[in-house]
C-alpha positions in Angstrom: -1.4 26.1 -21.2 -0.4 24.6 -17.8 -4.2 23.4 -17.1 -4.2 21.9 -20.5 -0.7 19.9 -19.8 -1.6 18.9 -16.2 -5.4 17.7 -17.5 -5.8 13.8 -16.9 -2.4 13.4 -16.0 -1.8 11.0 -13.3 -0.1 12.5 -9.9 1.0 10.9 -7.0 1.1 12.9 -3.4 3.5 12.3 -0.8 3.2 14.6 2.1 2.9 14.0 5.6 1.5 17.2 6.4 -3.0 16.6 6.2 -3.4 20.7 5.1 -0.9 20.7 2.5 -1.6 17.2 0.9 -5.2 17.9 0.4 -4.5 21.8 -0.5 -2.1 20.3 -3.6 -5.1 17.5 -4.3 -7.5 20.1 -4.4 -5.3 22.7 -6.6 -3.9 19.8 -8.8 -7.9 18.6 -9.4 -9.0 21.9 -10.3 -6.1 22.2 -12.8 -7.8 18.8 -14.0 -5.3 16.6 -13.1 -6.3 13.0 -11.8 -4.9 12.6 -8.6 -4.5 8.7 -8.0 -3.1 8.6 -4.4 -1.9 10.7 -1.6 0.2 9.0 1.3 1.6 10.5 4.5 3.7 7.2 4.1 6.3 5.8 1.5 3.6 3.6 -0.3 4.7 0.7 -2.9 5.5 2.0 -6.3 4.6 -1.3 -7.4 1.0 -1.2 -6.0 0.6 2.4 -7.2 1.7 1.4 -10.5 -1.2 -1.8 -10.7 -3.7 0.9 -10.6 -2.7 2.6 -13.9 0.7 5.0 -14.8 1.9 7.8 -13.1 2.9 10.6 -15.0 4.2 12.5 -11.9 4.9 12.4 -8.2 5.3 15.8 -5.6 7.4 13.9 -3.2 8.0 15.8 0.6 11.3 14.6 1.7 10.7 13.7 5.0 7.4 11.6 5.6 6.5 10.7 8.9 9.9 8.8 10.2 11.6 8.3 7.3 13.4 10.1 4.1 11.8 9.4 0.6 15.4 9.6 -0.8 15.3 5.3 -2.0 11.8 6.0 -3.2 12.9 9.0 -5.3 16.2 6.3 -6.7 13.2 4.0 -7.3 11.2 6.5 -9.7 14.4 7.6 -11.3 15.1 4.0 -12.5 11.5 3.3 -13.4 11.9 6.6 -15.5 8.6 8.6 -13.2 9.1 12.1 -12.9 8.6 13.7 -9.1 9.6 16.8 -7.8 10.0 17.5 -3.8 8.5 19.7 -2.2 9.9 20.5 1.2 11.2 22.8 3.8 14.2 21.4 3.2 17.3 23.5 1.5 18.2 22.0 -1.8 21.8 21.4 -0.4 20.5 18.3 1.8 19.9 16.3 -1.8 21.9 13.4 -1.8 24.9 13.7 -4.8 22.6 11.6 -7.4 19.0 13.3 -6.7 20.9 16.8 -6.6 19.3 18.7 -10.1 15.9 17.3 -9.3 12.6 19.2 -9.4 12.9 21.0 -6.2 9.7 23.2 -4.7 10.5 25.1 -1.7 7.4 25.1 1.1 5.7 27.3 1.1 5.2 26.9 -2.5 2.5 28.9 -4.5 -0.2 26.8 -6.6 1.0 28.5 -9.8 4.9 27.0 -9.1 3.7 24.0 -8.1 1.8 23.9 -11.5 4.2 24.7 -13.3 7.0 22.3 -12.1 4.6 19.7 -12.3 4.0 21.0 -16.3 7.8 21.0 -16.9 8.5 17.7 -15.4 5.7 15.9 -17.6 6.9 17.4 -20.3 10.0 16.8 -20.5 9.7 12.8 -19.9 11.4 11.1 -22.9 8.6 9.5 -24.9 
């Protein structure tokens, strides 16, 4: 069921960490998901967004020198799904991303998966 909902869905990456952005790539393609970017950096949304839609994004908190917190705000008001996955606690959420997808690292491929398969399908529309 969750290969079926992740199939040709389009997922962004944002994780600074080389092993674990290519180890989600590789588990999220083999679930037959299309993978359309992964950045160690806080890319554009509008240039992700000129090469097709995103259905979701697995967003690390802290990439490189900077917080992803404004580019989370950005995907929430362009309606994208994303869920973080960090080593973060939960409680370090700002007050208005707090009740977001959250994945704890280390996360298993199955939970990763699965969040991913929630988030998609609960998007309005």
């Amino acid at each position: 069921m969750i290969g079926r909902t992740l199939r040709g869905r389009r997922i962004v990456i944002l994780e600074d960490d080389y092993f674990q952005a290519h180890d989600c790539k590789a588990m999220l393609e083999q679930a037959g998901a299309v993978v359309v970017a992964v950045s160690a950096t806080i890319p554009s949304l509008d240039g992700l967004l000129a090469k097709g839609p995103i259905d979701a994004v697995l967003i690390d908190i802290n990439l490189g020198d900077s917080v992803s917190f404004d580019f989370a705000r950005l995907l929430v008001c362009n309606a994208i799904p994303f869920a973080f996955l960090t080593g973060y606690d939960a409680a370090m959420l700002p007050d208005d991303l707090a009740g977001r997808a959250y994945i704890s690292k280390p996360a298993d491929h199955a939970r990763v998966r699965a969040v991913l398969a929630e988030i998609i399908a609960s998007r309005p529309g």
